[in-house]
N, C-alpha and C positions, 0 to 999 in steps of 0.2 A: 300778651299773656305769657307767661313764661312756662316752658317745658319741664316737667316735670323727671326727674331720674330713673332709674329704677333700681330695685335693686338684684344680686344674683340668688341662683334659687339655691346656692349654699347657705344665703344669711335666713332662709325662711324661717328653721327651728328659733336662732334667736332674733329674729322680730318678734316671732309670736309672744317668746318670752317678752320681751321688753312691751306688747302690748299688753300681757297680761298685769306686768309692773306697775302700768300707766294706768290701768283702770283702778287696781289696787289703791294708787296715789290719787283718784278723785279726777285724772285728767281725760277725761270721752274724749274729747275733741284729739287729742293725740294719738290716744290708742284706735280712734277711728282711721287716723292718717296714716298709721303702720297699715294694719288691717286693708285700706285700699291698696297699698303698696305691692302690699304681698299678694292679692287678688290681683294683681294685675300681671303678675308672670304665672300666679296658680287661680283660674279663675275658681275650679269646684273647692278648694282647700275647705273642707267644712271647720275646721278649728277656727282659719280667718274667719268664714262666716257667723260663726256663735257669737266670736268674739268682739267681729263687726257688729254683730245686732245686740250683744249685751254692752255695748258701749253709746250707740245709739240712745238706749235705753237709758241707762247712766246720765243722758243728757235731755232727759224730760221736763225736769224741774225750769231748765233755763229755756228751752224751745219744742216744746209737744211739736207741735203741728208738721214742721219739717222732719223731726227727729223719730216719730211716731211712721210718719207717710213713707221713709226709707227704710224704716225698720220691718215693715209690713212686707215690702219688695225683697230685701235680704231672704226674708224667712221661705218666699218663696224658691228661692237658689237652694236649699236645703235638699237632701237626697231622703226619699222616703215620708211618709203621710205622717205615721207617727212624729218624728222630730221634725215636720212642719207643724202638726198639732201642738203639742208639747211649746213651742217655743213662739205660739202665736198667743196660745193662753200666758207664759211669759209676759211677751209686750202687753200685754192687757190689763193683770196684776202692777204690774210696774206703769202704767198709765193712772192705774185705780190710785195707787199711793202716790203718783205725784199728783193728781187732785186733793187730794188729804192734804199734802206738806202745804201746797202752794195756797187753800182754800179759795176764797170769792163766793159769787151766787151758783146756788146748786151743787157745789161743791160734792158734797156727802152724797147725794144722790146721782151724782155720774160716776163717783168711785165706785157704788152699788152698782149701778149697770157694770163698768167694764170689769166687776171681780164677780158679775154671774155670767160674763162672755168669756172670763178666763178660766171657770168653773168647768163652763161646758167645751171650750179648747181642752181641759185635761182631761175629762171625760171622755172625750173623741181619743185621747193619744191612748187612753189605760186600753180600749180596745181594740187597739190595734201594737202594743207594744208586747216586748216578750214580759212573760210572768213576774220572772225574779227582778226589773225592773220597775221600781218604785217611787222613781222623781215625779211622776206628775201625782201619784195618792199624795207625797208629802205638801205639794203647790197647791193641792186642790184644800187639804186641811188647813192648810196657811191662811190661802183665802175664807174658809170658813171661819177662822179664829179670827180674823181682820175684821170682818162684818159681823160678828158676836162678840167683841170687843166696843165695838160703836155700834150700839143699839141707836143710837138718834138716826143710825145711817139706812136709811129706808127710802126704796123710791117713790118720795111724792109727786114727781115729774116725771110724766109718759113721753118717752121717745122714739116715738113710733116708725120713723126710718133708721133704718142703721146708718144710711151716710149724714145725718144730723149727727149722730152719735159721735160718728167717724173725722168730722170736720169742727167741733166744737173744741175750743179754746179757752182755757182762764185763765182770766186775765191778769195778769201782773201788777 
């Protein structure tokens, strides 16, 4: 296996930049490998972190299952309830719509579960964030116009443990 480099904590500002570049450009899998990079001489860096789990994210469509299960772990490295809130109802939304893009069986109705788990993720963050703070009222309305946009999207399928929920997969 070959060792890895690292880099100095002068280059951290432009990694980030350049992760931020790479997600811009459609590449998760790059801007994830900056992001561990930089985590590895700044473990708390929370910008890596975001950046690391909005890239994770970024790479749903091609591998939920992995990509979703690291992204969950990230959020918890987060400093603070609210922006673990906030950025759990995130991976949630963004799980919901890569079932929509990808479809399969069930489709619509597990984007419906995880965009009323991302509802009540931003619910939990509104009370607990400051006032003038308003990213999750905007996420939460998001998701409400996603599911009042796809009316057929309703759950006819009860999934009564959350780790069924948690572990489901569609298929490719």
């Amino acid at each position: 296996m070959l060792e890895l480099k690292k880099i100095s904590a002068d280059a951290v500002p432009s990694a980030l930049e350049m992760a931020h570049r790479y997600r811009l450009l459609n590449e998760p899998q790059a801007a994830e490998s900056i992001c561990r990079d930089i985590l590895e001489i700044e473990p708390t860096n929370e910008q890596a972190l975001i950046t690391l789990l909005l890239a994770l994210t970024d790479n749903f469509s091609n591998e939920i299952t992995r990509s979703f299960s690291q992204a969950k772990e990230v959020v918890e490295r987060l400093a603070g309830h609210s922006l673990r809130s906030y950025y759990s109802g995130v991976i949630y939304e963004r799980r919901a719509k890569a079932h929509l893009r990808i479809g399969g069986p069930n489709a619509q109705e597990m984007a419906y579960s995880w965009l009323e788990k991302a509802m009540q993720a931003f619910d939990e963050a509104l009370t607990r964030s400051e006032e003038d703070n308003q990213e999750a009222v905007l996420r939460w309305n998001a998701c409400a116009r996603l599911m009042n946009e796809y009316q057929a999207m309703k759950p006819t399928v009860t999934f009564e443990r959350e780790g069924l929920l948690d572990s489901y997969e569609t298929p490719h």
